[in-house]
C-alpha positions as CSV (number, residue, x, y, z in Angstrom):
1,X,0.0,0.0,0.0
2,X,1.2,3.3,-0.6
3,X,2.2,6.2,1.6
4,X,-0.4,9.2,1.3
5,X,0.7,12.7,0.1
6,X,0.3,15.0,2.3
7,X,2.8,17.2,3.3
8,X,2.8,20.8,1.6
9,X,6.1,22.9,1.4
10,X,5.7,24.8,4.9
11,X,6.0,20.8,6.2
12,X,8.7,19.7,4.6
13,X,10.6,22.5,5.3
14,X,9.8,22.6,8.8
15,X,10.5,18.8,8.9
16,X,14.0,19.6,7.8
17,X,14.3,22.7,9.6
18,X,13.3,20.4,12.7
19,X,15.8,17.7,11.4
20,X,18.7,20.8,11.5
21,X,18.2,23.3,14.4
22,X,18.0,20.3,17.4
23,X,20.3,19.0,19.5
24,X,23.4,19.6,17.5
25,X,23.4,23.5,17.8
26,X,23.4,23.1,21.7
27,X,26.1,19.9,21.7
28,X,28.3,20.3,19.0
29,X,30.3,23.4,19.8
30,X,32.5,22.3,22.5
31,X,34.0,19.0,20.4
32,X,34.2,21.3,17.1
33,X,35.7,24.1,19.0
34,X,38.3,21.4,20.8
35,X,39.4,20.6,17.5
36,X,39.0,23.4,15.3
37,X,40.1,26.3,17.7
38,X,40.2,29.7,15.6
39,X,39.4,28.0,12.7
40,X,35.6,27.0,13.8
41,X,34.4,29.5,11.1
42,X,35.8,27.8,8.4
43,X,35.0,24.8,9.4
44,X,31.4,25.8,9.9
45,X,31.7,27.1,6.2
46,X,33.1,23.8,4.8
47,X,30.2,21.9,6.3
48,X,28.1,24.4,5.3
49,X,29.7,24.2,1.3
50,X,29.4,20.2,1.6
51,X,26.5,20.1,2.6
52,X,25.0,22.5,0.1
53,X,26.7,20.1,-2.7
54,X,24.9,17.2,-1.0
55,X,21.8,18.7,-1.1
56,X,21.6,19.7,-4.6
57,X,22.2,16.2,-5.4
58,X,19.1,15.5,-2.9
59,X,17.1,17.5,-4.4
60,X,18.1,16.5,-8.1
61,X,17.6,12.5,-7.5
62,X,14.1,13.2,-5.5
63,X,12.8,15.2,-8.4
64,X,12.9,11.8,-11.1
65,X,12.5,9.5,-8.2
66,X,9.3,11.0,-6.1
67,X,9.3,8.0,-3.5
68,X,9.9,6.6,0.3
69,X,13.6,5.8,0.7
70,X,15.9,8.6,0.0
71,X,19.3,7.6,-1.5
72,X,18.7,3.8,-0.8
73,X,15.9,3.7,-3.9
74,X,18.0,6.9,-5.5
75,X,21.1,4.7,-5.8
76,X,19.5,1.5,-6.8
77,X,17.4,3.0,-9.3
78,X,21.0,5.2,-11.4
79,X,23.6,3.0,-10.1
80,X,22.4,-1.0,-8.7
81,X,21.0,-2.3,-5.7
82,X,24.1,-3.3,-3.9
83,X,24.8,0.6,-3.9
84,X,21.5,1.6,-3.0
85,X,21.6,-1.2,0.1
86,X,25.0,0.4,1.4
87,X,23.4,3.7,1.7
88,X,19.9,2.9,3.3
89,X,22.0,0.6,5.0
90,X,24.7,3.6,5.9
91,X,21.1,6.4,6.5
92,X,19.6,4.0,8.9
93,X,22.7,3.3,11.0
94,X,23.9,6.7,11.4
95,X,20.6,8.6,12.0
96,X,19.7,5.6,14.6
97,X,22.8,6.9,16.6
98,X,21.4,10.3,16.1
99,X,18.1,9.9,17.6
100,X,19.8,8.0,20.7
101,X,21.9,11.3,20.7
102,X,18.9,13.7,20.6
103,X,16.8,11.6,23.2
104,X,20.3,12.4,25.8
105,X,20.5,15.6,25.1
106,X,16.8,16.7,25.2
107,X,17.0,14.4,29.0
108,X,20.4,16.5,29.8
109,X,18.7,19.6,29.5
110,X,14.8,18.7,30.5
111,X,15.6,16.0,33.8
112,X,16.7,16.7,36.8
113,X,20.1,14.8,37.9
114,X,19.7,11.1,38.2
115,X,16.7,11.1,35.5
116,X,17.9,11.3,32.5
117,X,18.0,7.9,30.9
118,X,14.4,7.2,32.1
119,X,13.1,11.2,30.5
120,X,15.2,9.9,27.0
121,X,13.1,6.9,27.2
122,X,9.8,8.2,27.6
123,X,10.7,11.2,25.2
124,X,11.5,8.3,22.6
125,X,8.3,6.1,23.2
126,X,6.4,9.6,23.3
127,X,7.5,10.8,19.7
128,X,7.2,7.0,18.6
129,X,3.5,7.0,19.2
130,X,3.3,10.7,17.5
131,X,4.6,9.2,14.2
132,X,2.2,6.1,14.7
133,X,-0.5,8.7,14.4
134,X,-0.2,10.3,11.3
135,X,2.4,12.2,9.1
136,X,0.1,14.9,9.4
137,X,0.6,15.1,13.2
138,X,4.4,14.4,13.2
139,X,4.5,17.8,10.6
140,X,2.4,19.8,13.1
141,X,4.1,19.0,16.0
142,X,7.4,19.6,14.0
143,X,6.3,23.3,13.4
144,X,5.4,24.1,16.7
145,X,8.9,22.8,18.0
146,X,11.1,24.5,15.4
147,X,9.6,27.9,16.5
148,X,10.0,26.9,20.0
149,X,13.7,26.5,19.1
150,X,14.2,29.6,16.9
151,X,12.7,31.9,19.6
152,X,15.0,30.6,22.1
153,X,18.1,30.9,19.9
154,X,17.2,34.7,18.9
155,X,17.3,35.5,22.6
156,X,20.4,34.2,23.1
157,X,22.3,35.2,20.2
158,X,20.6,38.6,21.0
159,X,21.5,38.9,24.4
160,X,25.0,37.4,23.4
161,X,25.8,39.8,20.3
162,X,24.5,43.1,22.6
163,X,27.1,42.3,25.6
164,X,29.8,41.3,22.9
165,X,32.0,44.2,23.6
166,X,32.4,43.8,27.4
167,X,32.9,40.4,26.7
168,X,36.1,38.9,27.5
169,X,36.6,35.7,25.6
170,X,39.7,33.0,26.5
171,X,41.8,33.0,23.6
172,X,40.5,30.2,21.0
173,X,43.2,27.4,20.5
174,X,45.5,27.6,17.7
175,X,43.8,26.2,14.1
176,X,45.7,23.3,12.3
177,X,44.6,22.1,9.0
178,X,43.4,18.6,10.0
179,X,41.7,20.2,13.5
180,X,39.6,22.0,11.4
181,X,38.6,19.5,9.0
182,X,37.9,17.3,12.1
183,X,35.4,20.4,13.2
184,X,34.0,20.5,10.2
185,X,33.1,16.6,10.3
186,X,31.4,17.0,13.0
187,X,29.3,20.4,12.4
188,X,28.2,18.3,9.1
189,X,26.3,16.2,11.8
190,X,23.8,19.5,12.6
191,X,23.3,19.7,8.6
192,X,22.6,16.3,7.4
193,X,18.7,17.0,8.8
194,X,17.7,17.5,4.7
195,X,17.4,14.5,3.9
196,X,14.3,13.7,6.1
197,X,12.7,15.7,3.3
198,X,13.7,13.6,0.3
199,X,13.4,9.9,3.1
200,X,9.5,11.1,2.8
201,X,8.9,11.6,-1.0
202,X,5.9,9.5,-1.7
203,X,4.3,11.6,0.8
204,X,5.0,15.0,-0.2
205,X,2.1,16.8,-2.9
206,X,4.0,17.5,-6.1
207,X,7.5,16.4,-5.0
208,X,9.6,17.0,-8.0
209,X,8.7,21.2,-7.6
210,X,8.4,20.8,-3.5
211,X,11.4,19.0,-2.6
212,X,14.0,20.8,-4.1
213,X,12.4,23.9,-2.4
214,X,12.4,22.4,0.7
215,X,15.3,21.5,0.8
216,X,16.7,24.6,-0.4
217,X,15.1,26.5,2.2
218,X,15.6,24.4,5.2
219,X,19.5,24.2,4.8
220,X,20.0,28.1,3.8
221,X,17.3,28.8,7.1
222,X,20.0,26.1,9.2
223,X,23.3,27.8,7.9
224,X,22.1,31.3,8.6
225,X,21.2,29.7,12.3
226,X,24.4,28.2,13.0
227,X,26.4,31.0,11.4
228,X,24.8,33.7,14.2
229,X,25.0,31.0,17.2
230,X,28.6,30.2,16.2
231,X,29.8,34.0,16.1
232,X,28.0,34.7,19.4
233,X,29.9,31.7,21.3
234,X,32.9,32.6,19.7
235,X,33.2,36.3,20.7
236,X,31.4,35.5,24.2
237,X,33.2,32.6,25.3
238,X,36.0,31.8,23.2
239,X,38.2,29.0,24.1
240,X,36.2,28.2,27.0
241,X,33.6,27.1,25.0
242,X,35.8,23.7,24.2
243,X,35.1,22.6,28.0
244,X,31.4,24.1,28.7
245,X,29.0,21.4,29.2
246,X,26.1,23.7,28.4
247,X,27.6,26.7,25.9
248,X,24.7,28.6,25.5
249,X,24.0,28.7,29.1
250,X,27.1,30.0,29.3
251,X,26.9,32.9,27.0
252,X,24.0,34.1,29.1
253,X,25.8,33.6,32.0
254,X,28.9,35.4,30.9
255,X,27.2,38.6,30.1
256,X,25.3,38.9,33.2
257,X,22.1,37.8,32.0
258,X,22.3,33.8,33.6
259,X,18.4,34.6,34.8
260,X,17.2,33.6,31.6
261,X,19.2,30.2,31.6
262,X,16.1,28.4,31.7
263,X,15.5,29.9,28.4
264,X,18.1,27.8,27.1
265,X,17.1,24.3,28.6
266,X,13.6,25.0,26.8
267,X,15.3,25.5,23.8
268,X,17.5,22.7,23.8
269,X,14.5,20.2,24.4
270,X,11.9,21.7,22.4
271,X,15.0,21.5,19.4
272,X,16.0,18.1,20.4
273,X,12.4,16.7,20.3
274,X,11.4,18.2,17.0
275,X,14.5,16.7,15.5
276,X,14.3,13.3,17.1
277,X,10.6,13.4,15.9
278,X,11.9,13.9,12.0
279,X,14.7,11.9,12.5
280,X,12.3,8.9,13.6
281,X,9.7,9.9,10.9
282,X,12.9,9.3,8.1
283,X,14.5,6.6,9.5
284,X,11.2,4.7,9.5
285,X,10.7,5.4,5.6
286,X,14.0,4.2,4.9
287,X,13.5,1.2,6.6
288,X,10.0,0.4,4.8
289,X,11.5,1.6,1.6
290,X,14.6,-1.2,2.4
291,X,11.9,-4.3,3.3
292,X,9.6,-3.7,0.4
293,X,13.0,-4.7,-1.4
294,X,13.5,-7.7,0.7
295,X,16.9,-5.8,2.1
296,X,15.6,-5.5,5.3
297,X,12.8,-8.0,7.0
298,X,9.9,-7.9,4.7
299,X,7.5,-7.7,7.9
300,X,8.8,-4.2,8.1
301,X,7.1,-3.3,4.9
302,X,3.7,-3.0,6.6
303,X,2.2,0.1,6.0
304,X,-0.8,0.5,8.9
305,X,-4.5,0.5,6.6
306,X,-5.9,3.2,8.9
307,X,-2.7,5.8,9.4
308,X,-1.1,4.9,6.7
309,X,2.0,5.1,8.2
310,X,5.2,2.5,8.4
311,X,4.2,1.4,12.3
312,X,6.2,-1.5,12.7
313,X,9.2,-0.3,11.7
314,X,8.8,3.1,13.7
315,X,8.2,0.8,16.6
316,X,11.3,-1.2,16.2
317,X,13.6,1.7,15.1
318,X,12.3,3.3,18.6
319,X,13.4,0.0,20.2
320,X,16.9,0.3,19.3
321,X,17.4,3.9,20.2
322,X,16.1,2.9,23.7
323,X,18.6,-0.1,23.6
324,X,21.1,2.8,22.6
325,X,20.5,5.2,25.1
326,X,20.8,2.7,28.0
327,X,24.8,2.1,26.8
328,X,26.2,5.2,24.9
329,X,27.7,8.6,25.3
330,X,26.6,11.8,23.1
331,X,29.5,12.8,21.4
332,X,30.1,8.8,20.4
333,X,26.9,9.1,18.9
334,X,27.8,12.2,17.1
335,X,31.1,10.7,15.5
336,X,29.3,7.3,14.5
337,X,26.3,9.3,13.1
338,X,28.4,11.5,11.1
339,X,30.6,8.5,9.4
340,X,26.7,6.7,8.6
341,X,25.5,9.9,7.2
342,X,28.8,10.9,5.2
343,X,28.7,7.4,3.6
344,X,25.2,7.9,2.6
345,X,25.6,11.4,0.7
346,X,28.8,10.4,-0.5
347,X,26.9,7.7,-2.1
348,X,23.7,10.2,-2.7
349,X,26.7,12.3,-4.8
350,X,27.7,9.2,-6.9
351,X,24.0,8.8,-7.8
352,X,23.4,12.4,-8.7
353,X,26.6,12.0,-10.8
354,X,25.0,9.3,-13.6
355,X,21.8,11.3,-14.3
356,X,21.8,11.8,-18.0
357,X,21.2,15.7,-19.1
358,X,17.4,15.1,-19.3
359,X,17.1,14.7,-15.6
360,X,20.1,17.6,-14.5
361,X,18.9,20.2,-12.2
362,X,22.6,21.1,-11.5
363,X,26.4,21.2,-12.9
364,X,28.0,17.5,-12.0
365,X,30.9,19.6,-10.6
366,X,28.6,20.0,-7.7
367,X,28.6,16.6,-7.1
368,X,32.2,15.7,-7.4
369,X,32.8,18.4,-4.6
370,X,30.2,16.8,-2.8
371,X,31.7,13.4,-2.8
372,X,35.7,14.7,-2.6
373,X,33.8,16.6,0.4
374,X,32.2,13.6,2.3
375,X,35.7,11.4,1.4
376,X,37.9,14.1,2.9
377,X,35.7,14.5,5.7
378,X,34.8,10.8,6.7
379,X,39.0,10.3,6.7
380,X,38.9,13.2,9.7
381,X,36.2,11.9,11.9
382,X,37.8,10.1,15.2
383,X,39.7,6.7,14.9
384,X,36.6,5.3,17.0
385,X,33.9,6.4,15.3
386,X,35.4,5.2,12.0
387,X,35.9,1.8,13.0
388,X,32.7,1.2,14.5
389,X,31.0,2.2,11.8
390,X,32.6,0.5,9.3
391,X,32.6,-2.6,11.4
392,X,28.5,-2.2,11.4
393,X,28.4,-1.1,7.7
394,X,30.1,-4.5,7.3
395,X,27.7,-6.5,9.5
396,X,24.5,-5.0,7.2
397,X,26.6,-6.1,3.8
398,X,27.0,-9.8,5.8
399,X,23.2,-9.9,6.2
400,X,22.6,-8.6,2.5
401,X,24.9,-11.6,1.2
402,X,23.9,-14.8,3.5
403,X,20.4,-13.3,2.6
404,X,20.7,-13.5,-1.7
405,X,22.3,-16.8,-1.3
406,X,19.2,-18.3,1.0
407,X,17.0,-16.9,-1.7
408,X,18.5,-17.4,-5.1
């Protein structure tokens, strides 16, 4: 049965918007400004110019291919299924370590100490049953969080940029080539929230005109957003920053204004939720995109008759992330996620790359920065986070070939 088509451009933009501005603008400043010291600019703008290639090639592959699945039935449709099962296979992975990461983070901010793994929990099993509901429902509730979020980021970057000049920043470590490459690995991680608009194409109306708008305008909304926060940490905090827990707490609290704190946690959970909710929404297309193929368990291709949404695989993808949260650490998660997500795009790039002219949208020298952009990165990401997820990309390739031999 297929998906319905509902989702109009304000959704799918706030569904990516909502995929972007969550937990990553409040937890991935103090890792990237570790690394990247004075450089975090430039990283932010290499991120920012990757990600831009990537989502050109997004939006030029969902336009022919208007359906649930993303790269994964991109890359088998221009280039074979053993491609497009490496990049599912990659999306799922790495966005699965994502959620777990915005479920911590929204409990870090939201729970009292002592409480957090059981909040992340119930936040999971709450947005579960929201995407269970409807796709309508999961886009409304989106919109309502992103604004939460962007209200609570103008008041700090306000409040930040006013006292800015009797601010006295620590000076920012020294910048190093491969530092800031590093940085800009992991800032990729708070732009990769596009492709939760092309994961959901069979239900957006008129997808080859809304997509490519949607995603246009969620990732130029997101880099304006990240730009302003970055700048406001940097010339409020400086190399502090690199140990802070809670940054953006502590920009209010370094220009005297630390009364409006909770300001801040509210943010950080309403922008956490609202991406964990369209991060659960795409991983759970994906999935039922990847078991109508057979390349993932075919009960998973179930689409419910009343909702008409995938329930059993959100319900299992919302198992895992619980599983997740009960062992790992954020900035793990972040690392892992990246290398699932850079694998995916580089893959999304390749794709993009062997449309003929009829299908172009954009010059194929977008793409080959892209992919040059997602190999150079990937290579940066820490030695940990590498291995694991190759080790796990490995494990869904083992499954793919012990599954064709039981069936041919």
């Amino acid at each position: 049965m297929p998906l319905a088509r509902r989702l109009t451009l304000g959704d799918a933009t706030a569904l990516g918007l909502g995929s972007m501005i969550g937990a990553g603008v409040f937890a991935v400043w103090a890792p990237a400004i570790g690394v990247a010291g004075s450089g975090l600019l430039t990283a932010l703008a290499i991120a920012a110019v990757v990600a831009y290639c990537n989502a050109t090639a997004s939006a030029q592959l969902a336009a022919v291919h208007p359906v649930a699945g993303g790269t994964y039935a991109y890359a088998r449709a221009e280039i074979g299924p053993w491609w497009g099962f490496v990049a599912g296979w990659s999306f799922v992975i790495g966005k699965i370590a994502s959620c777990a990461a915005m479920a911590m983070t929204f409990a870090a901010y939201a729970a009292p100490a002592g409480w957090q793994t059981p909040v992340a929990i119930a936040a999971v099993g709450a947005l579960a049953t929201v995407n269970c509901l409807g796709v309508t429902r999961t886009a409304l509730a989106t919109r309502i969080l992103v604004v939460c979020s962007l209200l609570g980021l103008a008041v700090v970057v306000a409040v930040g940029l006013g006292a800015a000049s009797a601010a006295t920043p620590s000076p920012l470590p020294a910048a190093t080539a491969y530092g800031v490459l590093q940085g800009a690995g992991l800032l990729f991680f708070a732009f990769a929230g596009y492709a939760r608009i092309a994961t959901m194409g069979e239900e957006v109306v008129d997808p080859a005109r809304t997509i490519p708008r949607a995603i246009a305008l969620a990732l130029g909304g997101a880099v304006v957003v990240y730009l302003l926060v970055a700048v406001t940490v940097v010339v409020t905090l400086g190399g502090n920053a690199a140990s802070s827990s809670a940054p953006l707490a502590d920009v209010l609290a370094s220009t005297g204004w630390s009364a409006l704190t909770p300001v801040v946690r509210i943010t950080a959970a309403a922008a956490s939720l609202g991406a964990l909710l369209a991060l659960l929404t795409g991983i759970g297309r994906t999935s039922l995109a990847m078991a109508r193929e057979k390349d993932l368990p075919s009960f998973l291709a179930k689409v419910d008759d009343r909702r008409r949404v995938p329930r059993r695989a959100e319900i299992l993808i919302a198992a895992i992330v619980v599983a997740i949260v009960l062992v790992a650490d954020v900035r793990d998660a972040i690392g892992f996620s990246s290398f699932g997500v850079l694998l995916y795009y580089l893959i999304a790039n390749a794709a993009a790359f062997r449309q003929p002219a009829s299908a172009r949208r954009y010059p194929r020298a977008l793409q080959v920065v892209g992919a040059l952009g997602c190999l150079l990165l990937v290579n940066t990401l820490p030695v940990l986070a590498s291995i694991a997820g190759t080790a796990v990309v490995l494990i869904g390739v083992l499954y793919r070939v012990i599954r064709l031999r039981i069936t041919s």
